[in-house]
C-alpha positions in Angstrom: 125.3 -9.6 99.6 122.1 -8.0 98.0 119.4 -7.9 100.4 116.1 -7.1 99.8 113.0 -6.2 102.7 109.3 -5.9 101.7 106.7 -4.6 103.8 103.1 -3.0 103.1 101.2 -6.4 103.4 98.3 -6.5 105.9 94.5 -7.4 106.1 91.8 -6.2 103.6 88.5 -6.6 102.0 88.1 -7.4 98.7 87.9 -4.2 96.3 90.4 -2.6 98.7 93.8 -1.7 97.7 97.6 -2.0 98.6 101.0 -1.4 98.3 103.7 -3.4 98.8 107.2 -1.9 98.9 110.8 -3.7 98.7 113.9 -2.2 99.9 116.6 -2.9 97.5 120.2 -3.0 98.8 121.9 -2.1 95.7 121.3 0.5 93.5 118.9 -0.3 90.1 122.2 -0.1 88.1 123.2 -3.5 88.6 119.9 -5.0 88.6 119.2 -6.9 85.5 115.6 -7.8 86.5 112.8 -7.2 88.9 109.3 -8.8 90.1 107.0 -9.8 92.9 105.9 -13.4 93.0 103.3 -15.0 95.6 102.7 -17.8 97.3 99.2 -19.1 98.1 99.0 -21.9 100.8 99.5 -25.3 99.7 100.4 -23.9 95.7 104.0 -23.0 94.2 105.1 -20.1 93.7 103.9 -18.4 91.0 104.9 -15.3 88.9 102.6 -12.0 89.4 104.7 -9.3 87.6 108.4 -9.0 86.4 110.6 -6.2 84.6 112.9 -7.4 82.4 115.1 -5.2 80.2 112.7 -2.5 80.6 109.5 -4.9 79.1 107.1 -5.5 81.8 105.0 -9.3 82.1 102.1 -9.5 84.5 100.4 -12.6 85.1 96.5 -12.8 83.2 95.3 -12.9 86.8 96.3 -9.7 88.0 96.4 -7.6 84.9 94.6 -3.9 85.0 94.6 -4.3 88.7 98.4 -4.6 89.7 101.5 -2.4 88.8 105.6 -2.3 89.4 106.9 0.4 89.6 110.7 1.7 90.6 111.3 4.6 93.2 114.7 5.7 92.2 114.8 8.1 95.1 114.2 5.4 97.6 115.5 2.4 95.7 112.7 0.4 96.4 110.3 -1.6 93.9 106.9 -1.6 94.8 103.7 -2.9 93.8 100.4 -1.2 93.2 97.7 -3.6 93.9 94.2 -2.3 93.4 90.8 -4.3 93.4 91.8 -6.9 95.3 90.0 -10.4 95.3 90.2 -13.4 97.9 92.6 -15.1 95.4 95.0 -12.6 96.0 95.5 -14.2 99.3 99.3 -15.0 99.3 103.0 -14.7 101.0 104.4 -12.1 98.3 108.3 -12.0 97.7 110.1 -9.6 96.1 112.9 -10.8 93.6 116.2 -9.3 92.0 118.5 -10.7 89.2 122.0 -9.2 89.5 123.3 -8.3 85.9 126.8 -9.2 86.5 126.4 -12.5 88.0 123.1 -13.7 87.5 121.9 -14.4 90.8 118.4 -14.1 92.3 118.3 -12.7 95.6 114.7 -12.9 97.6 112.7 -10.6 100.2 111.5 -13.0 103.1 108.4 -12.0 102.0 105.3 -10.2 103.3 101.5 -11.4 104.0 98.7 -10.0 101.9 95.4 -11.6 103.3 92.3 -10.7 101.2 88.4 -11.0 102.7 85.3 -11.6 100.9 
């Protein structure tokens, strides 16, 4: 059972930075593909950035501001968030794809609340 634990969320004013960190239980091996999504009240979840066979997406919204990144040391996939706006206001989960079986495993996700 993969499981994966973010943390780094909090409170902050807009133009303020964070990072958000997710604990991977596996090692990066048998990862096929990585992201962070986020989940603003009342909307569906939506994409923010994703790895995938080394070429990295990020959604229009957060691009130049926002960046995944691997720590191999610490097996742990963490995003860079910089500039942050109200909009950025969301749950954010962290999400796996196992390259043997194709499951997606999910963090239980962390706040990131973002004042004007």
């Amino acid at each position: 059972q993969v499981q994966l634990v973010e943390s780094g969320g909090g409170l902050v004013q807009a133009g303020e930075s964070l990072r958000l960190s997710c604990a991977v239980s596996v090692s990066f091996r048998y990862i096929n593909a990585m992201g962070w999504y986020r989940q603003a009240p009342g909307k569906q979840r939506e994409l923010v950035t994703k790895v995938t066979g080394g070429v990295t997406n990020y959604a229009d919204s957060v691009k130049g501001r926002f960046t995944i990144s691997r720590d191999y040391a610490k097996n742990t996939v963490d995003l860079q968030m910089n500039s942050l706006k109200p909009e950025d206001t969301a749950v954010y989960y962290c999400n796996v794809k196992i390259r043997a079986s194709g499951e997606d495993y999910w963090g239980q996700g962390t706040q990131v609340t973002v004042s004007s």
